[in-house]
N, CA and C of each residue as an Amber inpcrd file, in Angstrom:
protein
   342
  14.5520000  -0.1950000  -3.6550000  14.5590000  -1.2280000  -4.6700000
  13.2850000  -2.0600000  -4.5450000  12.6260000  -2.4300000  -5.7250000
  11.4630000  -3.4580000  -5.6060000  12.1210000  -4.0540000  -6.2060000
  11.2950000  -5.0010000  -4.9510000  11.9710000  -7.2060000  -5.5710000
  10.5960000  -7.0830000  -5.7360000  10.6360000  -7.8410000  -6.9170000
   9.4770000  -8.7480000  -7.7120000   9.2040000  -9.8100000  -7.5700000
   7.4210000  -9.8550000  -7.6250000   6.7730000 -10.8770000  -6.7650000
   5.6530000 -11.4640000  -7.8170000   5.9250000 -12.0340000  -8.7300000
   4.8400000 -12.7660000  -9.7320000   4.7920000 -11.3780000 -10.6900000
   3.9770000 -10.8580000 -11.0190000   3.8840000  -9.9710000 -12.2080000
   4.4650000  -8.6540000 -11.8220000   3.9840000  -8.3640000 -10.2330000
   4.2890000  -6.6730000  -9.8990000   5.4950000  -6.6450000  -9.0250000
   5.7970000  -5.9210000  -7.9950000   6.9540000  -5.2570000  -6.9770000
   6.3600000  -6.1900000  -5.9160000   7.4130000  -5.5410000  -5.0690000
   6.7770000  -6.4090000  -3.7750000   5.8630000  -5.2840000  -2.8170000
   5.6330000  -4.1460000  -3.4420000   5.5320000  -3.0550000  -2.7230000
   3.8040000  -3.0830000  -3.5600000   3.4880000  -3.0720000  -4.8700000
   2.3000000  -3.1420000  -5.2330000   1.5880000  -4.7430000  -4.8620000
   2.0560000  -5.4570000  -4.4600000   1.4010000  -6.6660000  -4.1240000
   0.9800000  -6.3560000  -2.9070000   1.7920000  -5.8040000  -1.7200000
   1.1380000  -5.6770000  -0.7280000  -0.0130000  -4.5430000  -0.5680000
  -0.0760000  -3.5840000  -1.9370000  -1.2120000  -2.9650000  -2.0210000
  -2.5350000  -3.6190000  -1.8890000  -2.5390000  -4.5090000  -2.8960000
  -3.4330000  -5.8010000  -3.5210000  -3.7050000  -6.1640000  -2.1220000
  -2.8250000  -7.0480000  -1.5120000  -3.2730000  -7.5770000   0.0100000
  -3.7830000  -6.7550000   0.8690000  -3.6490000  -5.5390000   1.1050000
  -4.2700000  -4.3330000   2.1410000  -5.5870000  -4.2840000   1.2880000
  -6.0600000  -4.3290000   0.2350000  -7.2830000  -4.3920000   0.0470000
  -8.0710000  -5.6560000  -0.1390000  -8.0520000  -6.6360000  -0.2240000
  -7.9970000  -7.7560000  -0.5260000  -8.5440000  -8.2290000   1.2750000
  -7.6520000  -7.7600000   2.0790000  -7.9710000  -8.2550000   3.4170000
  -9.0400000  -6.9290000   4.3080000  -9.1730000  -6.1890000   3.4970000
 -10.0430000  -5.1250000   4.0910000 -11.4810000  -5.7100000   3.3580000
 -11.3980000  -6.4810000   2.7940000 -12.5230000  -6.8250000   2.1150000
 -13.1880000  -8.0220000   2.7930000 -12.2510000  -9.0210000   2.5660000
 -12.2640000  -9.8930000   3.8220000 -12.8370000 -10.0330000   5.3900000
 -12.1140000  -8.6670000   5.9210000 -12.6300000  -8.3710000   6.8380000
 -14.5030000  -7.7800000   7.8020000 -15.2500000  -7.1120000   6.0850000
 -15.9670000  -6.3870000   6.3370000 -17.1420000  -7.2970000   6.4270000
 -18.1920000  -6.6900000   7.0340000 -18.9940000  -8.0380000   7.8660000
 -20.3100000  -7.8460000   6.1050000 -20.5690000  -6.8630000   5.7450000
 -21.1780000  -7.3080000   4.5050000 -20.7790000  -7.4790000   2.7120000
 -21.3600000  -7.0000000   1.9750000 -20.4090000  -6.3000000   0.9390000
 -19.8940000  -5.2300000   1.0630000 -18.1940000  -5.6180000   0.6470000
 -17.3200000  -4.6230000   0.6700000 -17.1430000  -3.8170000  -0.4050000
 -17.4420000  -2.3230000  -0.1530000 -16.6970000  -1.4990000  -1.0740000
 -16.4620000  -0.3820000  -0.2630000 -14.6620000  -0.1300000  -0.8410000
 -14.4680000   1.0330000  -0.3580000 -14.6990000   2.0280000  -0.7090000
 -14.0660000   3.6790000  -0.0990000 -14.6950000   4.7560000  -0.0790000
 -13.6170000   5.1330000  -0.8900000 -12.4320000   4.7840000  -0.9010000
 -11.1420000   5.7650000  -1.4670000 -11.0020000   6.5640000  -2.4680000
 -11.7840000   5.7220000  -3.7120000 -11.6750000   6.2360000  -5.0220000
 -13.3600000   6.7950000  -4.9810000 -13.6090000   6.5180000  -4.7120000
 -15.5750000   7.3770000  -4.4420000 -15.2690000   8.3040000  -5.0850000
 -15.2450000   9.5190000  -4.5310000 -15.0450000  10.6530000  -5.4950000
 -14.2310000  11.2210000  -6.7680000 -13.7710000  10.1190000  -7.1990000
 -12.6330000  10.5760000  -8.2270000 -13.3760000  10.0770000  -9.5770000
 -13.1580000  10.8880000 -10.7320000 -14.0590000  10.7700000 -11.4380000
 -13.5330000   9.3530000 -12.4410000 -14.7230000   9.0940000 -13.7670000
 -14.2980000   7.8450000 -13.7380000 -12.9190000   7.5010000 -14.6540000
 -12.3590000   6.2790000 -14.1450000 -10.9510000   6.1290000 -14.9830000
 -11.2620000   5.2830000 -15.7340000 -10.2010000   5.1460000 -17.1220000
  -9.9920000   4.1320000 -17.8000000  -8.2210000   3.0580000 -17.1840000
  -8.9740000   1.9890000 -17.4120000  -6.8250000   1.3090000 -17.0020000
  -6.1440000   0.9330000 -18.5330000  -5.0150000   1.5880000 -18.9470000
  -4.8470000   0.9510000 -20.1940000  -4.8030000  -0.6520000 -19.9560000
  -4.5890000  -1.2530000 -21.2190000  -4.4180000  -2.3910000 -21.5000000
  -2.4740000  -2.9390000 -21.1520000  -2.0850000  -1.5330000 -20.9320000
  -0.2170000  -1.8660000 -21.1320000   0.0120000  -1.7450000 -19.9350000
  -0.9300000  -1.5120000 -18.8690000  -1.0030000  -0.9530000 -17.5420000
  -0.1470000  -2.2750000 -16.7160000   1.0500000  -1.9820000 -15.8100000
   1.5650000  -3.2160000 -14.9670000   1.6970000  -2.4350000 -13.7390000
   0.5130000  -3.3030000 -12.5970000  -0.1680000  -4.5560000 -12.7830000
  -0.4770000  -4.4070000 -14.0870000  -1.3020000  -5.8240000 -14.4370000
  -2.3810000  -6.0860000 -15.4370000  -3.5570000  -5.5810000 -15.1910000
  -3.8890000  -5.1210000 -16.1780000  -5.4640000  -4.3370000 -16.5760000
  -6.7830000  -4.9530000 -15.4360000  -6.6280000  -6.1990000 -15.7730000
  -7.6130000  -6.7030000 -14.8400000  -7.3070000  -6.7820000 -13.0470000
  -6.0340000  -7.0430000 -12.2960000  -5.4090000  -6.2070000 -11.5240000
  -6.0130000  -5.1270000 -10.5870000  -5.8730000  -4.0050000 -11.5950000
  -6.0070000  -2.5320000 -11.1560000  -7.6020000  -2.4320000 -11.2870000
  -8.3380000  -2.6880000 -12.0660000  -9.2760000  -2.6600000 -12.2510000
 -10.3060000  -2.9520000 -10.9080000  -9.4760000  -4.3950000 -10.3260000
  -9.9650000  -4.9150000  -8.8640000  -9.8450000  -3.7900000  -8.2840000
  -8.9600000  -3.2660000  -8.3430000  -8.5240000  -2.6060000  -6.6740000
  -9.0850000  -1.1120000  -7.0630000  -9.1880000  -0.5950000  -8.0710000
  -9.6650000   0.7460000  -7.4300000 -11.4200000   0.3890000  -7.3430000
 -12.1720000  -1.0650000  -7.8940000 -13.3670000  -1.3220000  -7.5610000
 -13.6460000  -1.2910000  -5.8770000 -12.7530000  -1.9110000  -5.6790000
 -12.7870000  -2.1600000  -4.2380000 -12.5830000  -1.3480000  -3.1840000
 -11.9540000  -0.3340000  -3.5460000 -11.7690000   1.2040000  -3.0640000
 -12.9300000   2.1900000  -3.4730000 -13.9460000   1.7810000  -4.1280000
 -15.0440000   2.5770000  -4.0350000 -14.7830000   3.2950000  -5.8100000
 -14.0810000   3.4450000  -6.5150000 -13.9780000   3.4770000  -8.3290000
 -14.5960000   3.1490000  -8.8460000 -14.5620000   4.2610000  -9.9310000
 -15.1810000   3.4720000 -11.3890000 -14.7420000   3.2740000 -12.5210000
 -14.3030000   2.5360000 -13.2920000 -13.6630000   2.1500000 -14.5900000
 -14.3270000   2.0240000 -15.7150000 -13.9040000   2.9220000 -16.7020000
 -14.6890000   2.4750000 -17.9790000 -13.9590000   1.5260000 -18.8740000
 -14.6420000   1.3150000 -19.6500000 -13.6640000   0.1960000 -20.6180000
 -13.5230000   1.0400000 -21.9200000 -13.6190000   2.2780000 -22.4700000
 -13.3890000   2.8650000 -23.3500000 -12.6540000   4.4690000 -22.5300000
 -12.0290000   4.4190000 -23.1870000 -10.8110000   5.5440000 -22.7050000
 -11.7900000   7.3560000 -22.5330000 -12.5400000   7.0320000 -24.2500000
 -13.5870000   8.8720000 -24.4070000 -14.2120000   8.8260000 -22.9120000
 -14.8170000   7.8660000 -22.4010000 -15.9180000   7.9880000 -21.1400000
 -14.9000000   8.5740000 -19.9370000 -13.8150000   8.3800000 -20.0160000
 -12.9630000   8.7340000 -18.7720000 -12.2450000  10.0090000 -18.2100000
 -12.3730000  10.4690000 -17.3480000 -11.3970000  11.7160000 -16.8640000
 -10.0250000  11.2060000 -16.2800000 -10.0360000  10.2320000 -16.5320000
  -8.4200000   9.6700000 -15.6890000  -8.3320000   8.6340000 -16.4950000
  -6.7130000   8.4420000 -16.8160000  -6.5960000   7.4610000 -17.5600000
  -5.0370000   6.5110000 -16.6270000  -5.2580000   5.1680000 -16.4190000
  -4.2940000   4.4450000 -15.9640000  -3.1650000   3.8050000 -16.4910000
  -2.0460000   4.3770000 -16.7850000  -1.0290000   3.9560000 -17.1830000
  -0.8560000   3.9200000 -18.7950000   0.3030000   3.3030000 -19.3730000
   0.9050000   3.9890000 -21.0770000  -0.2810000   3.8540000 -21.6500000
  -0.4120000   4.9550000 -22.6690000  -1.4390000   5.1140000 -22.9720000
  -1.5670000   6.1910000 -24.6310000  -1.1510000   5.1080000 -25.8750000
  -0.3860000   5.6720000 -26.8800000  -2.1210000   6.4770000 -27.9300000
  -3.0150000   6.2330000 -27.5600000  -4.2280000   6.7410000 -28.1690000
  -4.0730000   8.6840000 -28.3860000  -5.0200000   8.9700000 -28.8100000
  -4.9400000  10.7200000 -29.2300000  -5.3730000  11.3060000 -27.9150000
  -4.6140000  12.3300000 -27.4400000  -5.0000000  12.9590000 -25.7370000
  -5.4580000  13.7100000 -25.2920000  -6.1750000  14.0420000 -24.3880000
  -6.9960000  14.8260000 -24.5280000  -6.7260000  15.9060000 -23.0450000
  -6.7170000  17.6530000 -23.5210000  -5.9030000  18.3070000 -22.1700000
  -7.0560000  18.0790000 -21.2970000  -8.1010000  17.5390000 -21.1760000
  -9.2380000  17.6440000 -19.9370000  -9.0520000  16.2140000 -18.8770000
  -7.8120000  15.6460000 -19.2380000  -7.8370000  14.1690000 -19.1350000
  -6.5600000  14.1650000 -18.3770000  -6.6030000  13.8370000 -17.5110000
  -5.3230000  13.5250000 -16.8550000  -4.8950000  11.9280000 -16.7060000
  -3.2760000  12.0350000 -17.3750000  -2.8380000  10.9600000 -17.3450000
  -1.9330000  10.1780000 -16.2340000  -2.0450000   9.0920000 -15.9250000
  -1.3160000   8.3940000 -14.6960000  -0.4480000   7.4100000 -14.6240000
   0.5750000   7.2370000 -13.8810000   1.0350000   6.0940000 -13.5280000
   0.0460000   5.6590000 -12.5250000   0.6720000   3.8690000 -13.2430000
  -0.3840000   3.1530000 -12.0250000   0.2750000   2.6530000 -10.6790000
   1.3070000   3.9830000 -10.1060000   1.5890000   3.8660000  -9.3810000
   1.1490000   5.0780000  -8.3750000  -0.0140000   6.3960000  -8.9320000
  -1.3130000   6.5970000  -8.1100000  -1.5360000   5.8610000  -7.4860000
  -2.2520000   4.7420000  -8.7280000  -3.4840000   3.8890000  -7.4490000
  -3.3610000   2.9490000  -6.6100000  -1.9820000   2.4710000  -6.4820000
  -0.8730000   1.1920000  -5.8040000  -0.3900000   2.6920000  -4.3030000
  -0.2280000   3.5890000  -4.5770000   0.4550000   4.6650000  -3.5640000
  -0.6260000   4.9270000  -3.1650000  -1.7660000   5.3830000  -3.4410000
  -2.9770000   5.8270000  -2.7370000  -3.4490000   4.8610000  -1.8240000
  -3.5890000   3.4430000  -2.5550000  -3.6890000   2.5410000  -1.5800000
  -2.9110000   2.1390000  -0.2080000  -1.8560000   2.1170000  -0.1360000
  -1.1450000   1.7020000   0.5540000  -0.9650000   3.1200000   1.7530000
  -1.0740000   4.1360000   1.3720000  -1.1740000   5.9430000   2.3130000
  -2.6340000   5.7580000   2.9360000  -3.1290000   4.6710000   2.4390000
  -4.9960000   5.3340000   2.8730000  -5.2470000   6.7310000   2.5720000
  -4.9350000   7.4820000   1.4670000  -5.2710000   8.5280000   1.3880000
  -4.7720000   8.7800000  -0.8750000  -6.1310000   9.2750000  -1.0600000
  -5.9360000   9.7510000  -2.5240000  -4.4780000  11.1270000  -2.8270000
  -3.3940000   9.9970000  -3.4920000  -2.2800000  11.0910000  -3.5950000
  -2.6430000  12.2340000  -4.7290000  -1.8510000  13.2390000  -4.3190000
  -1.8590000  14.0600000  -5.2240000  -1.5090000  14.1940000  -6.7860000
  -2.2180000  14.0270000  -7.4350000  -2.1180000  13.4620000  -8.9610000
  -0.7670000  13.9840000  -9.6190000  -0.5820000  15.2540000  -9.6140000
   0.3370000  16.0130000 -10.1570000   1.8010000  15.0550000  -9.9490000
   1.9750000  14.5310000  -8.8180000   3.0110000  13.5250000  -8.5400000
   3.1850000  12.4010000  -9.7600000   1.8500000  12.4150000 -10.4690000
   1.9830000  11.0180000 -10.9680000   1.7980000  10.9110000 -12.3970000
   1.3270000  12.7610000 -13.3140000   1.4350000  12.3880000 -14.7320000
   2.5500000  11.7150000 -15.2730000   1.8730000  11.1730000 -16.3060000
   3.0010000  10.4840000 -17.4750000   3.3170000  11.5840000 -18.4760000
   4.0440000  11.7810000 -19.0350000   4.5520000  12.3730000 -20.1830000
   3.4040000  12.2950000 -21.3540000   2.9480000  13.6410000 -22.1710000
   2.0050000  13.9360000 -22.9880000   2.9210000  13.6750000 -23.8860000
């Protein structure tokens, strides 16, 4: 069960804080490595967290976000636009689970419904 903690779970907040304090921690500018290789995402706008949110955290994990959906190979959460099969779609509970594993989950776990 997630108990809810201001907008998200109590389980994606402490995502937020594991990065948040890894950032904190690092003696220059922080960016992580996590999302480094993953190509770039869009976060919808319906995305919970909030858009701006997710946006932090896969920055901070080493990501890249576009703000138009065409530029993207990954797309973050509902996402009612025209779809595209080269595009894989996500819950934004990928990038809240990846975080919290220290390790990029396996996507297939996490399409949304085409």
């Amino acid at each position: 069960m997630n108990q809810q903690v201001g907008f998200c779970s109590k389980r994606d907040a402490e995502a937020l804080q594991l990065c948040r304090r890894e950032c904190h921690l690092s003696a220059g500018p922080y960016r992580g490595t996590l999302f480094a290789d993953q190509p770039v995402m869009f976060v919808s706008p319906a995305s919970s967290p909030p858009v701006a949110k997710l946006c932090e955290l896969v920055h901070l994990c080493g990501g890249r976000v576009s703000q138009v959906p065409r530029q993207a190979s990954i797309v973050i959460g509902p996402y009612s636009g025209k779809k595209k099969a080269t595009v894989k779609y996500l819950s934004e509970k990928w990038v809240l689970d990846s975080i919290t594993q220290h390790k990029v989950c396996v996507s297939e776990n996490y399409l949304l419904p085409q």
